[in-house]
C-alpha positions in Angstrom: 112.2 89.9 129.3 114.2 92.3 126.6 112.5 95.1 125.3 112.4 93.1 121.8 110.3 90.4 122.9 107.7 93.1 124.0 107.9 95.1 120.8 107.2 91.3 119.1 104.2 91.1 121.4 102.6 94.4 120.5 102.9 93.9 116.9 100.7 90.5 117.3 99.1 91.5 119.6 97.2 93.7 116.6 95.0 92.5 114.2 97.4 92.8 110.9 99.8 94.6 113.2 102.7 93.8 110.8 100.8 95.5 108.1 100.7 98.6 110.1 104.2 98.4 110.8 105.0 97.9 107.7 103.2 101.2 106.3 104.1 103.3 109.0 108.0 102.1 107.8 106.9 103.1 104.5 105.6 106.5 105.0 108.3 107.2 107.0 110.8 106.1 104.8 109.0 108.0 101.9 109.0 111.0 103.9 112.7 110.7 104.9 114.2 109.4 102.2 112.6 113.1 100.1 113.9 115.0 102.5 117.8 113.5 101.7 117.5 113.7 98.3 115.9 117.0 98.0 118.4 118.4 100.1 120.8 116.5 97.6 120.5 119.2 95.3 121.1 122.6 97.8 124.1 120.7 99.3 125.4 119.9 95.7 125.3 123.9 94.4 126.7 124.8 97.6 129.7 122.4 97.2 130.0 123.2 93.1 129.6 127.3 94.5 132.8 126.5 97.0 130.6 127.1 100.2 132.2 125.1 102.7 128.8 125.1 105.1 127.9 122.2 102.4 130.2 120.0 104.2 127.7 120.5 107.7 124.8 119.9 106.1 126.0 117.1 104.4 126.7 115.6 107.3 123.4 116.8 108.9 121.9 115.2 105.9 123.3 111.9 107.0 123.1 112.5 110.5 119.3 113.0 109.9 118.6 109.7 107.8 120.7 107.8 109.8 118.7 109.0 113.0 115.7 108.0 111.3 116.6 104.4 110.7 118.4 103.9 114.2 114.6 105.1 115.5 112.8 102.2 113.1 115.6 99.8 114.0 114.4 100.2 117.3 110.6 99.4 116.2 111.7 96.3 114.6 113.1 94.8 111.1 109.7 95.2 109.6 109.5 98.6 109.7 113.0 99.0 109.5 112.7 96.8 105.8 109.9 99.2 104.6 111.5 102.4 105.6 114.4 101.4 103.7 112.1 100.3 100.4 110.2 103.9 101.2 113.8 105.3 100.9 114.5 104.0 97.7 111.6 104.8 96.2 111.6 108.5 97.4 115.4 108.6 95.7 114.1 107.1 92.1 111.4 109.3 92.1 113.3 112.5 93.0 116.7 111.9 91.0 114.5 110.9 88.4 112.0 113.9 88.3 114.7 116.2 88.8 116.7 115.0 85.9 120.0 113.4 88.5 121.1 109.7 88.9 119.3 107.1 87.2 
């Protein structure tokens, strides 16, 4: 038995288990993805300023969200999927409130 078929079998196993996958994805995802962005904006002035530590944290910025989803990828596609929409929604609401990307 793979570890997969046992992550399947707990999710079931729960009344709406998906469900709660699925928010827990979400929340995390949210959570993750405001983190990124809002570092967006320090690692940006450092780079514009000529600080080379940017290039560091941008890669810890990275290393960090792509930690995250290597974690969810683990819990399964579901909250893998919402994590990612989480993500999205975090950068749309950021880059929009703070006057960046569209």
């Amino acid at each position: 038995m793979s570890s997969l078929a046992g992550q399947d079998a707990f999710m079931h196993s729960l009344p709406f288990g998906w469900l709660m996958a699925a928010i827990a994805g979400l929340m995390i995802g949210v959570f993750a993805g405001a983190f990124h962005f809002w570092s967006l904006r320090i690692v940006t002035r450092r780079f514009v300023d000529g600080d080379l530590f940017a290039v560091a944290l941008q890669v810890l910025r990275f290393g960090a969200l792509g930690l995250v989803l290597f974690a969810l990828s683990l819990a399964g596609a579901i909250p893998l999927i919402a994590a990612t929409a989480g993500i999205v929604l975090a950068r749309s609401y950021l880059l929009g409130r703070l006057g960046g990307m569209p």
